[in-house]
N, C-alpha and C positions, 0 to 999 in steps of 0.2 A: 854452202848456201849462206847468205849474208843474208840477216834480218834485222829490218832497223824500221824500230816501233817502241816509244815511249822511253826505258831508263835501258834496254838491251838492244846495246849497240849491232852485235853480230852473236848468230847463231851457227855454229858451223858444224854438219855431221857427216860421215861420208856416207856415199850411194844415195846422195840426197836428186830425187828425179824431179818434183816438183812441190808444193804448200797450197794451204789455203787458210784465210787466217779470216776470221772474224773479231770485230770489236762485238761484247756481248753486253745487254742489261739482260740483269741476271731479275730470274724466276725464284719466289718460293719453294725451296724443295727441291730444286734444280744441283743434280750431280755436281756437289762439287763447287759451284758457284755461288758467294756471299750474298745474301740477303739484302743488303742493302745495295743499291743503287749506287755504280761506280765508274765513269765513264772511262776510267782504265782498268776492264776486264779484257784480256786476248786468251782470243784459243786457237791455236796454231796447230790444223792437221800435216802430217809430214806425210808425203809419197815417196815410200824408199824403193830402191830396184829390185825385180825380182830375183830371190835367192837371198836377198840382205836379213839377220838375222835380226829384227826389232826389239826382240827381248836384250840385245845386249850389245845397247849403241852407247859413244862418249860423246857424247857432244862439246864442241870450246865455247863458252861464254867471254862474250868480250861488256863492261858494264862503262855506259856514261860516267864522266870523270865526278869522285864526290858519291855514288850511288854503291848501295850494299846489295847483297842480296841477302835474306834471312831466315832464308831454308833452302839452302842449295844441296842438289843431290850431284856427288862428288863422282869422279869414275865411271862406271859402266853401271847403264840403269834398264831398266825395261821398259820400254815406252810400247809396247803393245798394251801397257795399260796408261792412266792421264798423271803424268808429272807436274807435278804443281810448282812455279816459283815466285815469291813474293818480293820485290826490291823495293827500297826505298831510297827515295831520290836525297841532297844534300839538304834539301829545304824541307824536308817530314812528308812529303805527299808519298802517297804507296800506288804500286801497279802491279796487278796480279798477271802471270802468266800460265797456261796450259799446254803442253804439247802432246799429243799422242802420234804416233808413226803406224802407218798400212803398207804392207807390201801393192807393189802398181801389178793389177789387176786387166789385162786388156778386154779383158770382156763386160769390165764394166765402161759406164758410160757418164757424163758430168752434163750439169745442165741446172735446169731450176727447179726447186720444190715449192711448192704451193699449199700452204695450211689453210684449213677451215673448220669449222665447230656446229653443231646446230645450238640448237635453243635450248641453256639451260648450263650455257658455262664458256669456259675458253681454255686455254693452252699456254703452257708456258715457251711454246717455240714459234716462230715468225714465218712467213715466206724468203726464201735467201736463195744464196748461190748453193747446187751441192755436187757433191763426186760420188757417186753410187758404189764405191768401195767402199766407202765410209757408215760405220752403224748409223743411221741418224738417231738421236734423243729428244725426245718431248716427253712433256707430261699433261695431262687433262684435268682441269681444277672446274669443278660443279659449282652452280649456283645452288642456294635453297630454293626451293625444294626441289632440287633434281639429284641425281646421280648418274656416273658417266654409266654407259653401257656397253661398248665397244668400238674398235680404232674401223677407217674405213683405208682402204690402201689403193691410190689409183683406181677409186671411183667404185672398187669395190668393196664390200663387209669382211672382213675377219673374226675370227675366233678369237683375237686378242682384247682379253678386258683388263686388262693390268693398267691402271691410270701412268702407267709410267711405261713408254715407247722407245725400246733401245733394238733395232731391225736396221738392215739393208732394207731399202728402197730402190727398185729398179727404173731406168726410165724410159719412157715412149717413146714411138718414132718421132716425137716432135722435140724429144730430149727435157720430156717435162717430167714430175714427177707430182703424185697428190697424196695428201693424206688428211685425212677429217678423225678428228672428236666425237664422238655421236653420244646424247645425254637424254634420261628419259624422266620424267616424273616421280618425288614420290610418293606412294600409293597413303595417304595417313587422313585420319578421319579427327576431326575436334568435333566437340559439343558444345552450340551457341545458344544461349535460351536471351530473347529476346522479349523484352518487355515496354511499357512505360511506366513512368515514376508518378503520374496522375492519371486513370482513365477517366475521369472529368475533364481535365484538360487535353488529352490528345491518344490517338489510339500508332498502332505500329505494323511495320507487314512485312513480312510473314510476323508473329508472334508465337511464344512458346520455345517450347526444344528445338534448334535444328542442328541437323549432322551436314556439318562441312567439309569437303574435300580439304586440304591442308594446303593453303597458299593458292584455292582457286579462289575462293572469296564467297562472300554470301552476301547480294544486296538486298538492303534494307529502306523502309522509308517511313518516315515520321508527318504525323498528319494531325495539326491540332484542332480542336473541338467546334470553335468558332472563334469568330475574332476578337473576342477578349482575350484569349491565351494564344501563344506563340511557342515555337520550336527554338531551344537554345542552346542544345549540344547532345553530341552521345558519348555515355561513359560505360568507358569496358573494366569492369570491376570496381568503379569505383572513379576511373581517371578520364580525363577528355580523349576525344580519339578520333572526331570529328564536328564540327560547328553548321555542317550539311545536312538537311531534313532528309537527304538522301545519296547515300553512296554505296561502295563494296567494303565490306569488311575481311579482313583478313585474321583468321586467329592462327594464336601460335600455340594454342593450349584450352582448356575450358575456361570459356568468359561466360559472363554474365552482360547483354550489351543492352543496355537501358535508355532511353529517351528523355530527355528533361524536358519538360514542359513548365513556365511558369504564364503569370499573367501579364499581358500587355497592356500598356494605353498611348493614348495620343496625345500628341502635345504639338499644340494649334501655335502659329506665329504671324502677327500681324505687324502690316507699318500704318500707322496715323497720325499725317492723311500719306498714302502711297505717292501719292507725286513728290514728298521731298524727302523719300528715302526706300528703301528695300530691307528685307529679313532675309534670312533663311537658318537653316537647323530643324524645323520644325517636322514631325513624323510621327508614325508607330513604331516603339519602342518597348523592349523587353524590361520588366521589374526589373529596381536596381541596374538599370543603365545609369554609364555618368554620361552625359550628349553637352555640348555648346551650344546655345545660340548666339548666332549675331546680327548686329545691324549696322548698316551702312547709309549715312547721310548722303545725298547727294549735292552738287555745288551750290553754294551760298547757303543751305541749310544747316541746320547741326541735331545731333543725337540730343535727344533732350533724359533718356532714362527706359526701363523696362517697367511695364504696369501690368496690374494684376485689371481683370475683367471690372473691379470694384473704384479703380481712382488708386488706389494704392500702389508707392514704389518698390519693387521690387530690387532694382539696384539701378546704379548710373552708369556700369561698366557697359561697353557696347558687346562687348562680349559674355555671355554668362555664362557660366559651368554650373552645371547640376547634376544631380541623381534622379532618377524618374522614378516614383512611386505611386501614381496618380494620373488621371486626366488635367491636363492644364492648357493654359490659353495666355500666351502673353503677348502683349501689345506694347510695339516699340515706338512712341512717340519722337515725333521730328519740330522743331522748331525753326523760324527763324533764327539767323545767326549776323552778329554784329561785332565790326568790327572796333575796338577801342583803342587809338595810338595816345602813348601815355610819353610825354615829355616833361620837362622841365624850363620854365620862362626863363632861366639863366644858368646855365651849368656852372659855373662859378659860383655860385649860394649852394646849389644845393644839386642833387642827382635824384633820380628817378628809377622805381625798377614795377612791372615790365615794362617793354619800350611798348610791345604790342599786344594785344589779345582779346583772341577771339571768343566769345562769350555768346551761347544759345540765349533765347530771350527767355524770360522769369528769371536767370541766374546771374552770381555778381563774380566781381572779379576780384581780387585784392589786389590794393595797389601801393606802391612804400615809397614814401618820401626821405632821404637823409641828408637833412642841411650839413652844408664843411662849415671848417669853424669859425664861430662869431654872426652866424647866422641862425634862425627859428625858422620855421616853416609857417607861412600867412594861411595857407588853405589851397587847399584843390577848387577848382573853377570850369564850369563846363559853361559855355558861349559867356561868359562873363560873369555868371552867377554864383557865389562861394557857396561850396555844396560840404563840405566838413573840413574844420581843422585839423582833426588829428593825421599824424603821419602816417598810420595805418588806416587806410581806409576800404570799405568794404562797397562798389561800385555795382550799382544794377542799371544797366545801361536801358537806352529802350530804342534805342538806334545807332544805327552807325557815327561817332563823335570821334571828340578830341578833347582829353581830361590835362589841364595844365595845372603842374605845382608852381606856386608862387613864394618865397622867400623875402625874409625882410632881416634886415641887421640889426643884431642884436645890442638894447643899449646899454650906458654903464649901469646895470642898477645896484642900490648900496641897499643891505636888512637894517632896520636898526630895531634896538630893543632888549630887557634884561640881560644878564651874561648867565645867569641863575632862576629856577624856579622852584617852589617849595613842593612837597609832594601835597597833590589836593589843589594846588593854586593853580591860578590860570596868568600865564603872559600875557602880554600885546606885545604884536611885532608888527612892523610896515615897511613898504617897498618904494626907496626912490624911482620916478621915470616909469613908475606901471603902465604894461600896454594891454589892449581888449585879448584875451585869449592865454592870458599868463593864470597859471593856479600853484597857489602854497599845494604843501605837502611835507611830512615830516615823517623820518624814521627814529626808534629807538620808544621809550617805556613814557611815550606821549601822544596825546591825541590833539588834535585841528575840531574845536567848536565853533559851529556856524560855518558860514560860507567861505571857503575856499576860492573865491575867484574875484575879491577884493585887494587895496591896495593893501589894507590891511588883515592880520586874523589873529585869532586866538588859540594860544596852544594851553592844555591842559596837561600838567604831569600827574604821572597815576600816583597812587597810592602806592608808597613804601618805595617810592623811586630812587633806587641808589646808583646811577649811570648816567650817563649823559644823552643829547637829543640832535639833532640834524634838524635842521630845516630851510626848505628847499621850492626855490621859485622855478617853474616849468613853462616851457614855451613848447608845447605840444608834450615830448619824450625830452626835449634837450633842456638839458640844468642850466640857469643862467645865473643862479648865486644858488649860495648856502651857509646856514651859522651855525655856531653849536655852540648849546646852552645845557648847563650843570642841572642836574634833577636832582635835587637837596629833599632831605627828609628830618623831621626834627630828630633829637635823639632818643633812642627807645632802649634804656637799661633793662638788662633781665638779672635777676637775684634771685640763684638756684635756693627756696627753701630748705634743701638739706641739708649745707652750709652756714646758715643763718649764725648760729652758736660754733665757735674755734677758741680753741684755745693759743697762746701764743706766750711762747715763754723767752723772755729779755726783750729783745730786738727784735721787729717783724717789719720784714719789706712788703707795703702792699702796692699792688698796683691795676688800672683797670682791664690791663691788656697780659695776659700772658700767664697769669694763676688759674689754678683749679677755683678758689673759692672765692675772687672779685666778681664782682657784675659782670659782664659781659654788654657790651654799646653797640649797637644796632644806628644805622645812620649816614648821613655823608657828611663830612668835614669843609671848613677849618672846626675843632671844638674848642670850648672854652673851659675848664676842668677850675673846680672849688672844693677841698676838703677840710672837713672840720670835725669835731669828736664833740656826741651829746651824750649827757647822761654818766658820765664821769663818776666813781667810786673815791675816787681819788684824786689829788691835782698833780700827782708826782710820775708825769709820762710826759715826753717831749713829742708832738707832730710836724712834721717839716714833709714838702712836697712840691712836684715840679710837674708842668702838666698832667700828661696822664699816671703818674709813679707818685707815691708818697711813701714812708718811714715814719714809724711811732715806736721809741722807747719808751720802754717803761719802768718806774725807778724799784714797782712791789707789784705785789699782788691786789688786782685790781680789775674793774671790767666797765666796759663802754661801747658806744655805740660811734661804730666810723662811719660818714657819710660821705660820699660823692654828689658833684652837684656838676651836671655836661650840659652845656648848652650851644647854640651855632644859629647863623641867620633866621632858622623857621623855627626855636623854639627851645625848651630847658627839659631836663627829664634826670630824676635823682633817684638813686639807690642806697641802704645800708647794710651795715654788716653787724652783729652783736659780737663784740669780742671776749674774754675772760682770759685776764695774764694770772698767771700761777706764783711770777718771781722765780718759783724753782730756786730761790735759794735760801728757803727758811723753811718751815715747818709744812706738814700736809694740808692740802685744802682740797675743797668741793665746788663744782659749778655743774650747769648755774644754780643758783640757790636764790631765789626760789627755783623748783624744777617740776619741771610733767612728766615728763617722759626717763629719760637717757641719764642718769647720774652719772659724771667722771670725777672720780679720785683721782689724786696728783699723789703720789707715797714724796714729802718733797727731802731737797737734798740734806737738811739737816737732820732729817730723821732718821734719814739713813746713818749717815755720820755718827750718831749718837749709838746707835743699832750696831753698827761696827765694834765699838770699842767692847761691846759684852761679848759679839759673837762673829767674825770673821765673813759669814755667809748666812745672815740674819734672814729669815722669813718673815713676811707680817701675815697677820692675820686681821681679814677688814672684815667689821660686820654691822647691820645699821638694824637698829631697835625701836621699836615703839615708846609712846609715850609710859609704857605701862610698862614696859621693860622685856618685852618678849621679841625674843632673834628672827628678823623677818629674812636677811639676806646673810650670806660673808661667801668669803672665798679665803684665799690666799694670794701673797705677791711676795718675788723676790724682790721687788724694786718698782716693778713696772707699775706703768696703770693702769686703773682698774675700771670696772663699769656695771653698775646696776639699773635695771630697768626695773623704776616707779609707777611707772603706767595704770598700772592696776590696783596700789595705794589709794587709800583716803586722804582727803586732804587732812592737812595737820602737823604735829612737830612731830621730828625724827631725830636719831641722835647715834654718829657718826661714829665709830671705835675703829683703832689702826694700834694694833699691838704687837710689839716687837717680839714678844714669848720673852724677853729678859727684864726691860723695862717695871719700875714696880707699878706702876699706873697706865695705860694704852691714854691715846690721844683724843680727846672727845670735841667733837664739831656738830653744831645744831641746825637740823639741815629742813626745810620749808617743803611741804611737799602742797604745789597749788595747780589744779586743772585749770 
């Protein structure tokens, strides 16, 4: 026999008398047969002759060129049972084959079988060709809730309840053959107790316990109180299961199936007036609905908005979305509708935006003007009449028209006026070429006093204005000059009190910008800078100085008052500083003297020196006494300086001791104590 189907070229066995081959989709559960879905499944009945031994045939395989096989049964095999072989072609696809062999039978007969099932499931085998030597194979697969119950064979009942059909089938005089599935119910009882979630709001029927057949159903119906409440679903334990005031329920277990009931209302929808437009959305609606309404203008008309019964707007959307928690009533107003063409006298000045729009009547439209450059905008003009300058304008039409922008060329205009203002003071400034519709305006730490819409105006710099100002001629939105002027403030020294008293030994740089203990200048520039020194202990200190920096040597020990003196366009403003030079190169001293507060000792450099020669790492000992001779302070110092707080002294004479512990005498300084 030579068979040639799919990746098996030829099949060849001896005593081979005839075949029957089907392509199969293969059944759940089915002998043998993969699971999934495989348009190359074959199963190849063989008709060998009588006396041929089945159980121990060789068959030659001959395979498509490139094609394996990957469970080939080698030599002599028994095909009175089903041989399985699986090839795979060059390209990865697979093709299952089956053989089984029947000795040829003359007393059977070939023809058709015919499969059937009743109610309550199907089969996993078809109607086809068959050979009535051949076992045939089905199996009977139940719906819920059934079960099969037994096979029927040629129109009659059998004894056979094995879901699974491996028999001879014989066939009629018509060379037919039949077999049926037969599937019965199954017998299972649930318990449904049926209720409502309000019986104010709606009653149920049947209610209570009831015993249901399994999978025949139990109908139900839900019937609410009166027309304030409404039916809005049935929940079986708890979950939805129907949105039907009345249907069959099915359980698959003990439920609980309960009725929802909540409250209903109406919500009323009108058009006013009805000839220039329509609603709809409007109903009885279950609490907590979301619903739309809309409304629909009819031609030349327009939607003017949603009102409440009172005058009040609801919204302007033609459409509304809501929540229904209430009886409502809303009334969709229609208006006349007008159309506005919005151009431009010269596109070249200037462009226009919209071109068109349509505008219900009460409402306005906006409309924008934007001159090109070296142009201002004259004004919008409806039949010749200037209705606003500005380039935004906000338009309520009251009929169908035509809004024209007008443009004018802009001219050269010059600002003239200070280059600077004081802080506090007020400018003037004016405008060559002023035209009707031009206004000042200024940005930055100034204000515009009085009228704004003269040739001239006045700018105001604030208070402490350290920056500069802008200002700015406008022709609608568009700038047509601008200046800018200095915001000057006179100068404002600050003289940290804490500082006040320093001491300063030889040479001291001071300056106004950049030390801890100078004034500090507040202000805007150019400055004019003066120093000088009052109050002098001494004449033997040199001052020298250059803008804001000065230098004072000093030739001793000595103390003075340094001044600075800043001044600039709007004004003068001076600070000092009290100094106290030490020398540092002669003996110890005290400042200030007079004192309040803070005394500083200076141990100075000859004393030490002197200190040296007795003791290598000389201590002092400083102590300051009363007039009366009693120790109010001391301490000790290897060198350093020192500092007592007088604060709390009487005024009066004090008297200074700085003793070396070698020395035969300590150093004595009479020291002023004055609140």
């Amino acid at each position: 026999m030579i068979f040639r189907s799919g990746l098996i070229i030829s099949f060849e066995v001896a005593n081979l008398i005839d075949k029957t081959i089907f392509e199969y989709a293969p059944y759940p559960n089915y002998g043998g047969i993969p699971e999934a879905w495989s348009p190359h499944y074959w199963i190849i009945h063989l008709i060998m002759a009588e006396g041929t031994d089945v159980t121990r045939l060789a068959p030659i395989i001959t395979l498509a060129p490139g094609a394996t096989i990957t469970s080939r049964h080698t030599g002599v095999q028994d095909f009175s049972r089903q041989v399985d072989y699986t090839v795979l072609s060059e390209d990865g696809s697979t093709v299952y084959y089956s053989f089984l062999a029947h000795v040829q039978d003359n007393t059977r007969e070939q023809g058709w079988i015919n499969i059937n099932h009743s109610t309550g499931g199907t089969t996993s085998c078809y109607s086809q060709y068959y050979h009535d030597s051949i076992p045939f194979k089905c199996q009977a697969i139940p719906d819920m809730p059934y079960s099969f119950k037994r096979w029927w064979v040629n129109n009659s009942p059998t004894n056979n309840t094995n879901v699974r059909f491996d028999d001879y089938i014989p066939m009629d005089w018509s060379k037919n053959a039949y077999l049926k599935a037969e599937f019965e119910p199954v017998q299972v009882y649930y318990t449904v107790y049926v209720a409502s979630n309000n019986s104010w709001y709606g009653s149920v029927s049947p209610s209570g316990s009831q015993s249901v057949l399994a999978f025949q159903g139990l109908p139900v119906k839900a019937t609410p109180a009166s027309s304030d409440y409404g039916f809005k679903e049935w929940q079986d334990n708890g979950g939805k299961v129907s949105d039907k005031p009345s249907f069959t329920f099915y359980p698959i277990g003990y439920s609980t199936l309960t009725a929802i009931f909540v409250k209903q209302y109406t919500v009323t929808v009108q058009a006013d007036p009805s000839n220039k437009g329509r609603v709809e959305g409007g109903g009885t609606f279950l609490d907590d609905t979301y619903i739309s309404v809309s409304a629909w203008p009819y031609n030349g008309f327009a939607f003017d908005g949603w009102y409440d019964p009172y005058g009040g707007v609801v919204t302007r959307n033609a459409t509304y979305y809501f929540t229904v928690n209430s009886d409502r009533t809303l009334i969709a107003k229609f208006v006349d509708e007008y159309t506005v063409t919005v151009k431009s006298e010269d596109v070249s000045k200037g462009e226009v935006s919209p071109s068109v729009a349509y505008v219900p009547a009460g409402r306005s439209v906006q409309v924008k003007a934007t001159p090109k450059s070296g142009y201002a905008l004259d004004g919008w003009y409806l039949n010749g009449t200037k209705k606003s300058g500005s380039e935004i304008y906000d338009f309520y039409p009251d009929a169908t028209c035509t809004l024209t922008a007008k443009f004018n060329q802009l001219p050269s205009l010059v600002i003239s006026g200070p280059t600077a203002i004081c802080s506090g003071s007020t400018g003037s400034f004016s405008a060559s070429d002023w035209q009707s519709g031009f206004t000042w305006s200024v940005y930055g730490n100034a204000s515009i006093t009085g009228s704004n819409s003269n040739s001239s105006v006045s700018v105001k710099a604030n208070n402490k204005g350290t920056e500069s100002a802008t200002i700015y001629v406008y022709s609608g939105s568009t700038v047509i000059e601008s200046k800018t002027v200095n915001l000057q403030s006179s100068p404002d020294i600050y003289a940290d009190p804490n500082y006040n008293c320093q001491k300063i030994d030889g040479s001291q740089y001071v300056g106004s910008y950049g030390f801890w203990w100078v004034p500090s200048i507040y202000g805007t520039g150019p400055f004019y800078y003066r120093w000088y020194v009052e109050d002098a202990s001494a004449s033997n200190y040199k001052l020298t100085y250059s803008g804001p920096h000065a230098s004072i040597d000093f030739g001793g020990q000595m103390s003075c008052t340094l001044w600075v003196e800043v001044s600039n366009s709007c004004g003068t403003d001076y600070a000092s500083i009290q100094i106290y030079a030490s020398g540092r190169g002669g003996s110890s001293s005290a400042y200030p003297n007079p004192v309040s507060d803070i005394l500083h000792v200076i141990i100075g450099q000859q004393t030490i020196a002197n200190a040296k020669t007795l003791n290598p790492n000389p201590t002092f000992d400083v102590r300051l006494y009363n007039a009366q001779g009693n120790l109010l302070r001391n301490t000790t110092s290897k060198g350093e300086n020192v500092e007592f707080n007088v604060s709390n002294l009487p005024n009066g004479i004090y008297y200074l001791h700085i003793d070396d512990g070698s020395s035969n005498r300590p150093e004595i300084q009479q020291i002023v104590v004055r609140h």
